[in-house]
Structure formats: C-alpha cells, structure tokens
N, C-alpha and C positions, 0 to 999 in steps of 0.2 A: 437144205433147211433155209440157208441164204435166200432162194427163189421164192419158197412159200412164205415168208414175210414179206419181202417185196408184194406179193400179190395178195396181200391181206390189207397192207396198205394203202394200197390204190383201191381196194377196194370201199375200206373205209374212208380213205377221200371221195372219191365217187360220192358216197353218199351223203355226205357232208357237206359236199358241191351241190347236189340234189337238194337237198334241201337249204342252199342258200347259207350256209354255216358264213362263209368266206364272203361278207360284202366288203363291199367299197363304200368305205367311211371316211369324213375328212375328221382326220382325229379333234376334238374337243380344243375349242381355241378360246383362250383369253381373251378377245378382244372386243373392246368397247370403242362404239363411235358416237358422236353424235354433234348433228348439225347445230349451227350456232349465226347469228346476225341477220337473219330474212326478215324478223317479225318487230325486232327490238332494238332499240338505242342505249337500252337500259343494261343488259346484261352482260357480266365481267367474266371474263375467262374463270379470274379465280372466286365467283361464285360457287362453280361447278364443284361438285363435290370429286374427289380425285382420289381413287383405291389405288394404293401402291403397289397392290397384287394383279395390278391389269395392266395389258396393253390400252392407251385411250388414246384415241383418235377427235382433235377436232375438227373440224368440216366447215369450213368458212362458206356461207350462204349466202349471196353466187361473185361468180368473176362471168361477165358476160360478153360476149362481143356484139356489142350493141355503144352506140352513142348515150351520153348523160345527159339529153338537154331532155326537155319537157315531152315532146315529141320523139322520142328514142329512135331508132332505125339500126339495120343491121349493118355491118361493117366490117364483113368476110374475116373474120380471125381478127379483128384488133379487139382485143378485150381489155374489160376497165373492170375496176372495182362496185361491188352495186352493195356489198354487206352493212352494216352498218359502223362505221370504224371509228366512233367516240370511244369505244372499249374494247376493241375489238384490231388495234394497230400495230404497228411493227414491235414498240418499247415495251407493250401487253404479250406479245407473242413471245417475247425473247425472254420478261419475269418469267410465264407460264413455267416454261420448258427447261431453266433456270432453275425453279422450286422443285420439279418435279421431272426426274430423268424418265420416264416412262410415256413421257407425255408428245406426239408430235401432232403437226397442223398438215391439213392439206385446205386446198379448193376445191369446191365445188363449180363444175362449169355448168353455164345453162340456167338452168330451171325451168319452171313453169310459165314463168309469168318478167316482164320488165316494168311492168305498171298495173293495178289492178286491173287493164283493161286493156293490156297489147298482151299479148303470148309472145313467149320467146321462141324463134322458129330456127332451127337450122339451116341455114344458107350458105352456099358458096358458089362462089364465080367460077370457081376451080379449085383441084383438089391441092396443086401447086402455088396458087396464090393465096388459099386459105392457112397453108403451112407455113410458108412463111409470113405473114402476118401473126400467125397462134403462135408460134414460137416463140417472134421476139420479142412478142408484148405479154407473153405468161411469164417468160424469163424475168421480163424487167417485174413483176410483180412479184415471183417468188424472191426472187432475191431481195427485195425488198423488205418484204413482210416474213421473211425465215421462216417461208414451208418446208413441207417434206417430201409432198404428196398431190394429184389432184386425183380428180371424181367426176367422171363425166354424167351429168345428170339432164340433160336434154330430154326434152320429150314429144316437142314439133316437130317437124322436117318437111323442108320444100325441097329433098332432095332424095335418091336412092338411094337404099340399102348399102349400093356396094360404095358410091360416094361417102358417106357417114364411114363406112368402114375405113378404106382408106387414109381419111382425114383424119379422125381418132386413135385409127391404131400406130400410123406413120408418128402423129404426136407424141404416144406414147413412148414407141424407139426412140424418136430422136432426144426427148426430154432424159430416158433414162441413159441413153450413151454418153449425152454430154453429163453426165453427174448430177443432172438441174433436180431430179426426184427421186426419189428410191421407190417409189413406189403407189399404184394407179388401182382407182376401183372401176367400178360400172355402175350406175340406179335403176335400172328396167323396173318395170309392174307389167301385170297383166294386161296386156293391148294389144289387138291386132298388129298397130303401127309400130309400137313400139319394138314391143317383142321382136316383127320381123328386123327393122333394124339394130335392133342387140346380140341379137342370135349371129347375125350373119357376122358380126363384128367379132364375138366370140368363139364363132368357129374358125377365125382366121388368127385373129390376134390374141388367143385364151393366154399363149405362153408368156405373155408382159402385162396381161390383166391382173392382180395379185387379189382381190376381191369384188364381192358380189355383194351391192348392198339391195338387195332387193327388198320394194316397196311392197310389202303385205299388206300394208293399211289401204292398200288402191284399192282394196277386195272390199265385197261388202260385208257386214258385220258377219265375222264368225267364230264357231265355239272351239277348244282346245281339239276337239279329233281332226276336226277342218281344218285348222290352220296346219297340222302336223301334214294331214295330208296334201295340204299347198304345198308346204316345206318342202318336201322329199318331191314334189314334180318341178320343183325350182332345178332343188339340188341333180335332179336329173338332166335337167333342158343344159343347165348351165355344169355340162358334167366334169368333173376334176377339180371343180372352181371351190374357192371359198364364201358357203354361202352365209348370210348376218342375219340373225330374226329381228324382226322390227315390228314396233308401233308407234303410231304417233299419238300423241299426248294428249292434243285436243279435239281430232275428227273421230266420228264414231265405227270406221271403216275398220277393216281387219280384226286384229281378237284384242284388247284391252288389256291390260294388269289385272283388271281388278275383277276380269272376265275370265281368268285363265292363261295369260300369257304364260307366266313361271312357271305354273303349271307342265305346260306345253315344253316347254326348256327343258325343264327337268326330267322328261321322259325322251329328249333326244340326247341330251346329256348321258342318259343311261346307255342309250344305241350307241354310244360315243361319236355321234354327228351333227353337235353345230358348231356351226361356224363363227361364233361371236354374236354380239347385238347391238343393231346401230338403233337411235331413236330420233326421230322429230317432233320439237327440236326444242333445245333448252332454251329460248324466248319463250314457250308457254310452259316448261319447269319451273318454271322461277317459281310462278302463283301459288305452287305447292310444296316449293320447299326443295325441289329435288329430289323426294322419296323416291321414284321410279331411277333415276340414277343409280341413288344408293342399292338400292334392292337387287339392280340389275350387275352391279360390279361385284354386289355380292357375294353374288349365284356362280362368277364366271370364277371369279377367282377360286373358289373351291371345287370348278368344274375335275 
C-alpha cells in the first residue's frame, strides 16, 4: 500500500512539474526605491512621501569618478560627489533615517551623463588601480554622508566586459567585508553594450548583487502585457536576482502610471513575482505632488 502512494505521488508531481505548477518566484518584495539629486537643487528628502509599511530606498544621483572642474575628465576610481547636496547632505540624511527607521541611502555610481554634453564613460588604467582608488574615496564619502548602499549605474565603457566585472564586483566584496555597505544593486536596460557588460558581471558576482534595478523606461513606449513580458525576460537574464519595476516620471519610454503600470504590478503581484519598484526620479515628482510615490508604496505594502 505504502509503494502505490508513493507512486501516485510522483506521479502527480510529474504532472504538476509538466505543467509548470512549481516556478521559481522571487516572493513579492516591499521595496521601494527611488533616485533622488540629478535633476534638482530643490528637492528635500523629507518632501518624499514615506509609507511606513515599505522598505525605501534613496538613491543619491551620482558619485562619479570624474574631476569637478568645467571640463570634467576621468580619474580611474577617484570619485567625487556630482548630486545636488543643498538638500540633499550629510545632517538631511541622518534627519531622514532619524524620523523614519525603514528608511536607508545608497549611491548611485556613474550615470549617463557628467555634463549635458560629456558622457560618463567607464575607464580604468587597471583593474588594481582602479580599486584602490574606488575604495578609498567611496569610503570617504560613505562615511560621510551615512549611506548604506551603492548602485552601480554606468552605461559607457571604454573597457571589457570581464574588466567592468572585475572592478565592480571586487568593489562590491571588498565594501561589503569591510562593513562599509550592507548592501549593492545593478541599473542595466536593454543594450547590446550594456546588457553584455551586466550580464557577464552577474554571472560572476550575482552572489553580493542584492538587486536589480532595471531600467524599463530605456524601452520604447509599452502597454501593460509588454511590459509584463519584458519583466519576466529580465527576471530571466538576471536569474535568482531581485528584479524592481520601474518608470520614469517624465520620459515617455517604457509603460506609464497612467498607462498601466499598477496595473501590470498587480498581475505580478498575483504570480507572486515582483521584485519591488524603483522610479526616476523625485526631481520631477516634485511637479505633481508625489502621487506616483504614494500610489506605488501603496500597492507594495499590501503586496
């Protein structure tokens, strides 16, 4: 009797497995991000509207390793402050987190742009003298400004795949050994360049990557089934990871709020697969009050 259950129930596993019963879900995450200081000198931390039923992440927009002067230039890992820090400074970061225990900061490294008209481009002389340089000058800056976290958000590179990897992921280890972070994202979008240096980065270093803030807005304008099916070939490429849905506020790219985003949410919320939602960026929140904030911390919290 014992043997013919056994073999009743593998049978109905089998079938269960056949038809996909049993995926791989990254269970349903609280967490909200969202970038902050790239666009604006105006905006306060505690503007932001702040659900105490969320994880929220802010995203200091950028620390770069680039020179400050008029003419910028790259500087193999020495990074400086490029955000806007009239409101955005050490004594605003320590109220923030102060008022609100749910609250932590990371940096963003990189970005798009050091000027409207230079690109910010990955460079290093070596993989060892760009380490030490990023280390000791992200330390001095975390420490300073009481982060938690960074985000590597690059999107140029004058260098290889396996270079980028190296230098980012070694970052990561060494920051999180010595206690300097708890904790590291990624920003990839859809690009040949991109992609292949993210990918290669997260097939080596996935295990100290703790999220995926991937850029949907890079896509061109799409509807809630589009974007779900973006989602899930993200949640693929980047597999085991934690993946964020995102829109940006003011570009017309990716799927909108008011297009369907929540929508889209709330039918991975059901599959119990997303991963959080980060957004860019509250410099153009402000104009509307923050509805999209609120809306979004909403949703997660009852996720």
């Amino acid at each position: 009797m014992a043997v013919s259950i056994s073999i009743l129930q593998l049978a109905i596993l089998s079938i269960l497995i056949s038809f996909n019963f049993f995926q791989s879900h990254a269970a349903n995450s609280k967490l909200f991000r969202e970038y902050i200081g790239a666009e604006s000198n105006k905006v306060k931390l505690s503007d932001v509207p702040i659900n105490s039923k969320v994880e929220f992440h802010f995203i200091l927009a950028f620390a770069i390793d680039y020179t400050l002067d008029k003419k910028p230039s790259s500087t193999n890992g020495k990074f400086n402050v490029f955000w806007e820090t009239n409101n955005l400074g050490p004594q605003e970061i320590a109220s923030i987190k102060k008022s609100h225990r749910n609250v932590k900061v990371a940096i963003s490294l990189g970005g798009d742009s050091v000027t409207n008209d230079q690109k910010v481009i990955f460079t290093a002389k070596s993989i060892n003298s760009w380490l030490q340089n990023a280390i000791s000058s992200i330390t001095n800056i975390i420490k300073n400004y009481n982060i938690d976290g960074i985000d590597i958000d690059y999107e140029h590179f004058s260098v290889s795949p396996e270079t980028f990897t190296e230098c980012k992921g070694q970052l990561i280890i060494q920051l999180k050994k010595k206690g300097t972070i708890s904790f590291a994202s990624i920003a990839p979008f859809e690009d040949d360049q991109v992609q292949t240096h993210y990918l290669n980065l997260w097939n080596k270093y996935s295990d100290v990557i703790d999220y995926v803030n991937f850029q949907f807005y890079a896509y061109e304008k799409l509807s809630a089934f589009e974007f779900i099916k973006k989602y899930k070939k993200q949640v693929s490429n980047y597999g085991g990871g934690q993946v964020l849905a995102s829109f940006q506020v003011k570009d017309k790219g990716g799927l909108k709020p008011n297009d369907g985003f929540f929508e889209a949410c709330n039918s991975l919320i059901q599959e119990e697969n997303l991963g959080g939602v980060f957004i860019w960026c509250a410099d153009e929140s402000a104009e509307n009050g923050f509805e999209y904030e609120k809306e979004s911390q909403k949703m997660l919290a009852y996720a």
